[in-house]
N, C-alpha and C positions, 0 to 999 in steps of 0.2 A: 504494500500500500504506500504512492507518494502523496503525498501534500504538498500544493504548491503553493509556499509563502506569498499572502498579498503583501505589497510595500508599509499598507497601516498596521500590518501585524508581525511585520520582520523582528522588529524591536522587541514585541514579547515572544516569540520564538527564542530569543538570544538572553533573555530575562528567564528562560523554564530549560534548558538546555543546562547540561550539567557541568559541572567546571569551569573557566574560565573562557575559553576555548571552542566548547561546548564539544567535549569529548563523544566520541561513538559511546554508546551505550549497549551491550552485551546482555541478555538473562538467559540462564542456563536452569536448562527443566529439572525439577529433581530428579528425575529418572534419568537422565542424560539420555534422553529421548528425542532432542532437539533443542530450539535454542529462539528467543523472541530480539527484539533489536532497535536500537531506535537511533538513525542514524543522522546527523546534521548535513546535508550540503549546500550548495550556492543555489540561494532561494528553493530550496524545497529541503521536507523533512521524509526520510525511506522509514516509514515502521512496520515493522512485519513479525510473523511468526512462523517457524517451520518445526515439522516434528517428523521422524520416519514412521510413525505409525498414522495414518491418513484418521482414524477416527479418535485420535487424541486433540487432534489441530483445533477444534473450538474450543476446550477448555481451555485447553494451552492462551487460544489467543482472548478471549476472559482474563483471563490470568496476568496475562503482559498488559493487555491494555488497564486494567487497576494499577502495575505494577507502575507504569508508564503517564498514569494521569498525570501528577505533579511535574512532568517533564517537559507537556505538550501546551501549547497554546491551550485557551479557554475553552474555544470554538472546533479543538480537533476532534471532541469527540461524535458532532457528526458525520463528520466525513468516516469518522473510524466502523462507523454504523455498518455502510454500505460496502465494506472491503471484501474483495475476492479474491482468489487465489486458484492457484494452479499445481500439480504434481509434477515431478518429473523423474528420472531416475537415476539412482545414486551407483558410483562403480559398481562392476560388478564384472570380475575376467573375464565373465561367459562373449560378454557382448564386444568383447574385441575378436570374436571369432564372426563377425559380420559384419568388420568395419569397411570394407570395398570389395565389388562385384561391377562387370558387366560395365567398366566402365565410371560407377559412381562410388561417391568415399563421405561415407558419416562420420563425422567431427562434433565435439562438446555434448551438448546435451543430446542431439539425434544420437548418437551412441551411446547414451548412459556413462559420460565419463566424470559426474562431479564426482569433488571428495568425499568416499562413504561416510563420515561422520561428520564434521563441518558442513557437507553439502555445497561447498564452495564450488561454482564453474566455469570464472573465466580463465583462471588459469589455465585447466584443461582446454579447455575451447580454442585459445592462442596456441599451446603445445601442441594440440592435434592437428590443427590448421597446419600449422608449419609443416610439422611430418608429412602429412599428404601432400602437399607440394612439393616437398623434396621427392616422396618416393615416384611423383609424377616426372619432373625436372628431370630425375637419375633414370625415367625408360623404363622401372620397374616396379608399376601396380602394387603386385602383390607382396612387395616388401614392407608396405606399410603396416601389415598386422606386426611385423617383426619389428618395426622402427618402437610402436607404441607400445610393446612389450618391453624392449630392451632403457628406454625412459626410464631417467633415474625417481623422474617426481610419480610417473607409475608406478614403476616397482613400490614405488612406498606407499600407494592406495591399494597397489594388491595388498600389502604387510596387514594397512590399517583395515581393508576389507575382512580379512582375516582372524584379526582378531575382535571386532566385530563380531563377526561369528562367532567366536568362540566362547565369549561374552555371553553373547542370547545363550550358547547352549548352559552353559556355567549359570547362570538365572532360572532356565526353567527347571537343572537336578536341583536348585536349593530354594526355588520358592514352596515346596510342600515340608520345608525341614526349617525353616525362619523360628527364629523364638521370640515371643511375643513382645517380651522384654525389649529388643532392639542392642545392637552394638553401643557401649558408655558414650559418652558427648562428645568427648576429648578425639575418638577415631573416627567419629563421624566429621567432626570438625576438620580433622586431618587428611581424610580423603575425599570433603569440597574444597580444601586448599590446592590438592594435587590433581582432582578433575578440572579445576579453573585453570591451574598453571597448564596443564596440556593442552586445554583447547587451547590458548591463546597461544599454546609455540605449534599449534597444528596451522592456525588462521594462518601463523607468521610464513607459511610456507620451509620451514627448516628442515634439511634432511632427515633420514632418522637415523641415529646413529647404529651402528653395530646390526645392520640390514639383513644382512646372510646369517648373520649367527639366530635372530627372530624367525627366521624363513626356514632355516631349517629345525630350528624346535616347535612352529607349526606346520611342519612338513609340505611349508610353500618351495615352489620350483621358482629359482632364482630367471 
């Protein structure tokens, strides 16, 4: 959802915007199921919400937009009324076995290439773009599933793909085993501190260190 600042209301846009600056604004779901957002730029405000589970998305966006009142002009919450949104799909290796045929080559989101857990996709969309012109440029089509394979920032959305996965599965052997009780404060506090540092060295686009040694302790093919 954008908003596009009127000139008589710039000034309290920049009055309810956070920090000085008026810094991007980040919320991250409790279940790290996706992620709300409230972004300043030149003359317009980006607020959105995204989740990988498609029937969690209204609560989610309830959620941020309370989360988000005191941030927003006065007047945004009508516009926040009428917002709509759209799916799309997140990595996923399978769908680089369809990336060109006959001729045509799917790039960014037509080939499900955001980041699995950020959802991020312009970088992909720039990375794949490129590769398929090179692999056209170089005479040879069909090197492009292999270019986007061999991608260092791919490899690392296979890695996070993966474990991903592995995650969901690790969630549903111990959702029937939870103790009612909950884990002390003190750990819970400690692994929203190290959910938040990840995601924001995920956004930042940073390699992932020690690549091969994760890949093959979830028996991913480098």
């Amino acid at each position: 959802m954008c908003l596009r600042e009127r000139p008589e209301i710039r000034g309290q846009n920049r009055t309810h915007r956070l920090g000085r600056d008026g810094e991007p604004e980040l919320l991250l779901h409790d279940d790290v199921g996706g992620y709300s957002w409230n972004v300043p730029k030149t003359g317009w405000l980006n607020v959105g919400t995204g989740t990988m589970n498609a029937k969690q998305v209204r609560q989610a966006w309830a959620h941020a937009r309370a989360h988000f009142k005191g941030h927003l002009p006065p007047d945004a919450g009508a516009h926040l009324e009428k917002a709509k949104g759209h799916a799309y799909y997140l990595f996923d290796p399978a769908h680089l076995e369809r990336c060109e045929g006959d001729g045509a080559f799917l790039v960014g989101d037509a080939l499900g290439l955001a980041q699995p857990i950020t959802a991020e996709g312009i970088l992909p969309a720039v990375i794949s773009g490129r590769l398929a012109a090179d692999a056209i440029l170089a005479g040879d089509p069909a090197s492009y599933r292999q270019r986007l394979r061999s991608h260092p920032v791919l490899q690392d959305y296979d890695l996070y793909y993966r474990l991903r996965m592995a995650g969901s599965r690790l969630k549903e052997r111990a959702s029937g085993r939870r103790s009612p009780i909950g884990p002390p404060a003190f750990v819970t506090t400690l692994l929203n501190a190290a959910v938040a540092r990840g995601f924001g060295w995920m956004f930042a686009g940073r390699p992932v260190a020690g690549r091969r040694a994760w890949q093959r302790f979830l028996g991913a093919r480098s």
